[in-house]
C-alpha positions in Angstrom: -27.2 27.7 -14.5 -24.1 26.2 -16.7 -22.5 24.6 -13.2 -25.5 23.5 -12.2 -26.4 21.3 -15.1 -22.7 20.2 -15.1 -22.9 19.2 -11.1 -26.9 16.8 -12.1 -24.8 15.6 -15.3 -22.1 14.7 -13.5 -24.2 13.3 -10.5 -26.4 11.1 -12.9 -23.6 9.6 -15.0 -22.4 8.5 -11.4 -25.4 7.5 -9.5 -26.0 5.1 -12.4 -22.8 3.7 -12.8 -23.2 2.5 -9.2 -26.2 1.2 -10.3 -24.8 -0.9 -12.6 -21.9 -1.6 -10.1 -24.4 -2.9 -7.4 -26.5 -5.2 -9.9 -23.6 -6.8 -10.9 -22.8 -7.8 -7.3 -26.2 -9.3 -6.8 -25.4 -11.3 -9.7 -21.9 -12.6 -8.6 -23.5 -13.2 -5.4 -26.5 -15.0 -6.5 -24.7 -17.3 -8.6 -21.9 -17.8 -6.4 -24.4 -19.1 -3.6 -25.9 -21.3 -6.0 -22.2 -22.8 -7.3 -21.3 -23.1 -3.7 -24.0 -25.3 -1.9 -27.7 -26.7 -2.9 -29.9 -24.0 -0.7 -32.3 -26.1 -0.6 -30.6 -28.5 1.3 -28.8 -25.7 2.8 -32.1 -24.4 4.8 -33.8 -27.7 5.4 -32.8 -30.0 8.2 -30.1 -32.8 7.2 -33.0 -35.8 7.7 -35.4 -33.6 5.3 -36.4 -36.7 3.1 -35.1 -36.2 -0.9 -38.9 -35.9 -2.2 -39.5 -32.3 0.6 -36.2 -31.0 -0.6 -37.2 -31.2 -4.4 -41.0 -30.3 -3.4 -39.3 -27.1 -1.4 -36.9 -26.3 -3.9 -39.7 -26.2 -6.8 -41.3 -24.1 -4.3 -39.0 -21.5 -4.1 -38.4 -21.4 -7.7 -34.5 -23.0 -7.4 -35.5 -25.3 -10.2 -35.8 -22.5 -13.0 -33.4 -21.4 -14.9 -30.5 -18.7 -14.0 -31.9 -15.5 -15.5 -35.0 -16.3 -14.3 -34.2 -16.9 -10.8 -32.1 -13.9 -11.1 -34.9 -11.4 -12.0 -37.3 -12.7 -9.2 -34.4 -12.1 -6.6 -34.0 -8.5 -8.1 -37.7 -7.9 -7.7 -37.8 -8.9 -4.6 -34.8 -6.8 -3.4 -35.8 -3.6 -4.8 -38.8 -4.3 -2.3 -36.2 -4.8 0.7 -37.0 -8.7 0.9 -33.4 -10.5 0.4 -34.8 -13.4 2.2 -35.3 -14.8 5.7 -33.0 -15.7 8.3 -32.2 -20.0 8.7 -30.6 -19.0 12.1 -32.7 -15.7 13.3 -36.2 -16.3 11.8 -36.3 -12.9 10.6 -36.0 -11.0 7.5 -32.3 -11.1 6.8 -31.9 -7.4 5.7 -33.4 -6.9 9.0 -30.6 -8.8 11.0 -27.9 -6.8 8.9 -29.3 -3.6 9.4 -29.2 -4.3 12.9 -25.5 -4.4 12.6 -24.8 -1.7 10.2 -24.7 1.6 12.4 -22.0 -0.6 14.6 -19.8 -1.2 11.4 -20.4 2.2 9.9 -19.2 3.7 13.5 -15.7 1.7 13.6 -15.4 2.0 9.6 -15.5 6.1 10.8 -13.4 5.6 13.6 -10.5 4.1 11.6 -10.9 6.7 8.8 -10.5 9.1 11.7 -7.5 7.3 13.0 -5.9 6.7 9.8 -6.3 10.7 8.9 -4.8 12.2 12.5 -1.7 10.3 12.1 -1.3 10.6 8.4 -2.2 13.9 7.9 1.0 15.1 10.2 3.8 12.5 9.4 2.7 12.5 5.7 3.1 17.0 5.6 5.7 16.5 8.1 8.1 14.2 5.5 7.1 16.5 2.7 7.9 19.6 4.0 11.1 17.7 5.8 12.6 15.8 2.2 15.4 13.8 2.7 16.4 14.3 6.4 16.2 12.1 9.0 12.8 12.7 10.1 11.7 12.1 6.3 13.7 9.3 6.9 11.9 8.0 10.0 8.3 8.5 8.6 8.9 6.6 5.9 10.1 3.8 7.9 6.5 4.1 10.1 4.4 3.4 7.2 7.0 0.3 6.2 5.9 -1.2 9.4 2.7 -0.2 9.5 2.2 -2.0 6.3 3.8 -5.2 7.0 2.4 -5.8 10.5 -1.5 -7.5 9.9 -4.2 -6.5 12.1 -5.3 -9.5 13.7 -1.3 -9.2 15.2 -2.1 -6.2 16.1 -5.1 -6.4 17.5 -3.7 -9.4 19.5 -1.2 -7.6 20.8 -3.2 -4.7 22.2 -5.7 -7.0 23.9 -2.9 -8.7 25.7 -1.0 -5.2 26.7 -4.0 -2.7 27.0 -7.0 -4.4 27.7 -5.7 -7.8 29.6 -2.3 -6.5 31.4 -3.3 -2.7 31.8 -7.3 -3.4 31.8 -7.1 0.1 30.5 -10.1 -0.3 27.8 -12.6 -3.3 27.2 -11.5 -6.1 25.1 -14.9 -6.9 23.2 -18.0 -6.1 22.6 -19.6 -2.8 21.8 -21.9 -0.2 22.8 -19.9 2.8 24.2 -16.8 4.8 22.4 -14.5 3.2 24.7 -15.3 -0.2 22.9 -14.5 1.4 19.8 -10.9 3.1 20.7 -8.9 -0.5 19.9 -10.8 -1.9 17.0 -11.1 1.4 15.5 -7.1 2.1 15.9 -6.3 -1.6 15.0 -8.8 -0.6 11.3 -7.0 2.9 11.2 -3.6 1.7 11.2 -4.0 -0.7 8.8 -5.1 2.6 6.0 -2.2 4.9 7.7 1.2 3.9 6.0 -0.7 4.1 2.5 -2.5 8.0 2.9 1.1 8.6 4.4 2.8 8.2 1.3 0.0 9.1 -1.5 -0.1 12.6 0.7 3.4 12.5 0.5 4.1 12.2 -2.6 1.4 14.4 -3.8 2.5 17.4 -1.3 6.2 17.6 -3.1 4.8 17.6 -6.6 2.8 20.5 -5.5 5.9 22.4 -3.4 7.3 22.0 -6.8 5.0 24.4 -8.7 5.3 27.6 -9.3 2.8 29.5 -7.0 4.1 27.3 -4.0 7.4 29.1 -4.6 5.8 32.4 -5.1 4.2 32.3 -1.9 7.0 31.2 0.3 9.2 33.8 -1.9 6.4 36.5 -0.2 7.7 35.8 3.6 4.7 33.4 4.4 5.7 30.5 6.7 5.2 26.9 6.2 2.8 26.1 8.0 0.5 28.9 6.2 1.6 27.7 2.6 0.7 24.3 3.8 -2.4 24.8 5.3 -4.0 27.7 2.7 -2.2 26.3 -0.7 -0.9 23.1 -0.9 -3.3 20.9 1.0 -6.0 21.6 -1.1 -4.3 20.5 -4.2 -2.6 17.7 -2.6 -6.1 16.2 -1.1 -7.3 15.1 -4.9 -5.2 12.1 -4.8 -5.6 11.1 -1.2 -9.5 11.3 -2.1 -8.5 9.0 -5.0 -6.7 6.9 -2.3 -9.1 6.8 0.2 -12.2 6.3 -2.4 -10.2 2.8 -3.5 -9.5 2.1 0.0 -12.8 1.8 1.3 -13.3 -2.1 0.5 -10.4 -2.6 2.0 -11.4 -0.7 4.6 -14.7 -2.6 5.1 -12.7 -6.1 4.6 -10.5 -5.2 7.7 -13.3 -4.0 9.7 -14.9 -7.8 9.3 -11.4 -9.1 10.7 -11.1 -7.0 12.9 -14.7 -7.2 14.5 -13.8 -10.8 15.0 -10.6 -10.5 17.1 -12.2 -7.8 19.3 -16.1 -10.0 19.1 -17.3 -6.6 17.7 -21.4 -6.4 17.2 -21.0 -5.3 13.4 -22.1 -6.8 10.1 -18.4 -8.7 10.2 -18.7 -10.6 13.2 -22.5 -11.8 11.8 -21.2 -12.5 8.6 -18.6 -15.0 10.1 -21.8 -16.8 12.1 -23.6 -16.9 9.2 -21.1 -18.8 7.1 -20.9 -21.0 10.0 -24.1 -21.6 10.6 -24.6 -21.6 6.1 -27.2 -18.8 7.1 -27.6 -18.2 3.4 -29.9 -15.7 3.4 -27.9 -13.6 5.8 -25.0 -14.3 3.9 -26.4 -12.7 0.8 -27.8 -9.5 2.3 -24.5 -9.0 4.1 -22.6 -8.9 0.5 -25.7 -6.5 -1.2 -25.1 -4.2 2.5 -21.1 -3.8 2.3 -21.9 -3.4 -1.6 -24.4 -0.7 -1.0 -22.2 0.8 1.4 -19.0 0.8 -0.8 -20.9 2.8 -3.1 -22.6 5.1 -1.8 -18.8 5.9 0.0 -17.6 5.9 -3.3 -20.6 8.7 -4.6 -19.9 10.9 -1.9 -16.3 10.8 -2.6 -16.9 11.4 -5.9 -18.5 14.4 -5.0 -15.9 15.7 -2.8 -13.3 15.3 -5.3 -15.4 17.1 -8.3 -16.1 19.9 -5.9 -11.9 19.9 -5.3 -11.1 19.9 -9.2 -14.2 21.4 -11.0 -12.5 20.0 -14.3 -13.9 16.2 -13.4 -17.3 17.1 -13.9 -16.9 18.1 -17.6 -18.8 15.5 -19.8 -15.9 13.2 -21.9 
């Protein structure tokens, strides 16, 4: 009964600090639209005479103060109404959700990407310290880290898709449209989890136990896999929970070098097109999105170390 109310506490104290977290992005965003351009003029046509423009803007409630405004655009997106769509004609948190089982897919498919090929090199260095191949991982996630995606993505459309004509070079729909984007994404999170699982996989090998249980005759790869991954995975969740913007932010780059359907790709033709609206309910999505991420991995790293979810 103890754990239990120590699992809602700790549950609560989170779920409302992303709360707090995701009205505080509404607010950046709000005012940040309103500092950036006049949305009244924004949505009407350029030859809109002055006296519509102030007549729509009074309409829309533009003309109030800031708080004001602010609490009206809350209301209304608790109800799911962030606006509608300059360029669709639609509800603009209808356009984005459109989008958002594409980016969620290649946001998974990088994560995926980025675990297969650290996991390995980054248990492989550990367990092989200072030789050459120790030597040689760390090298990989060097490069890895100084090569930017939209090079990379170039240069797998050029050699893959347009040379080889091995996979398609945009658009979505199938998993073989997400094997390049979703590597180029990947990548991009690799050299980072490879040295964070590093790292965190010789300060276990240093403990006591570790030594205790290669001291009974078991081999490496059962020390690795039934002691010291556990242990070690509380940092890379750390990692990975602070890697998810950045995660998100080079899934929108990405989607535009491959013309990926996601929430990216629209959120670049809405800032062309100053689809406001869209704009605004792309920022609250990602937001939303980060979060929630950020909850579940919350969760997964209480349930690792039981010791987080005691009240301070």
């Amino acid at each position: 009964m103890a754990e239990q109310r120590g699992v809602a506490g700790f549950l609560a104290r989170r779920i409302a600090y992303q709360a707090i977290v995701l009205v505080g992005v509404a607010l950046l965003v709000h005012v940040l639209i309103l500092l950036s351009a006049d949305p009244a003029r924004a949505l009407l046509p350029p030859t809109t005479p002055p006296e519509a423009v102030e007549a729509f803007r009074r309409a829309q409630g533009w003309d109030r103060p800031l708080p004001v405004q602010f609490a009206a655009f809350l209301a209304r997106a608790v109800q799911g109404d962030l606006g509608t769509s300059i360029r669709f004609g639609r509800p603009a948190l209808d356009v984005v959700l459109e989008r958002v089982p594409a980016t969620l897919a290649l946001g998974l498919a990088g994560l995926v990407v980025a675990v297969a090929i650290a996991l390995p090199l980054g248990s492989l260095a550990a367990l092989r310290r200072g030789t050459w191949v120790d030597g040689a991982v760390r090298g990989f996630a060097v490069v890895g880290a100084s090569v930017p995606g939209f090079v990379l993505g170039q240069v797998l459309v050029l050699v893959v898709a347009v040379a080889l004509r091995a996979l398609p070079v945009s658009g979505g729909g199938s998993i073989a449209h997400l094997v390049l984007p979703g590597f180029v994404v990947g990548v991009a999170s690799t050299p980072g989890l490879i040295r964070i699982l590093r790292a965190s996989l010789l300060e276990v090998y240093s403990r006591d136990y570790i030594r205790t249980a290669f001291a009974k005759g078991l081999s490496a790869r059962a020390v690795l896999l039934r002691h010291a991954l556990r242990n070690a995975a509380i940092p890379v969740v750390t990692f990975l929970a602070f890697d998810i913007a950045g995660l998100l932010s080079g899934v929108i780059i990405v989607e535009r070098v491959f013309a990926y359907p996601g929430m990216g790709q629209l959120a670049v033709q809405a800032i062309s097109s100053r689809d406001l609206p869209v704009i605004q309910a792309v920022v609250f999505v990602t937001a939303l999105t980060i979060v929630t991420t950020n909850l579940l991995l919350d969760v997964v790293y209480a349930r690792l170390d039981p010791r987080i979810r005691v009240p301070r």
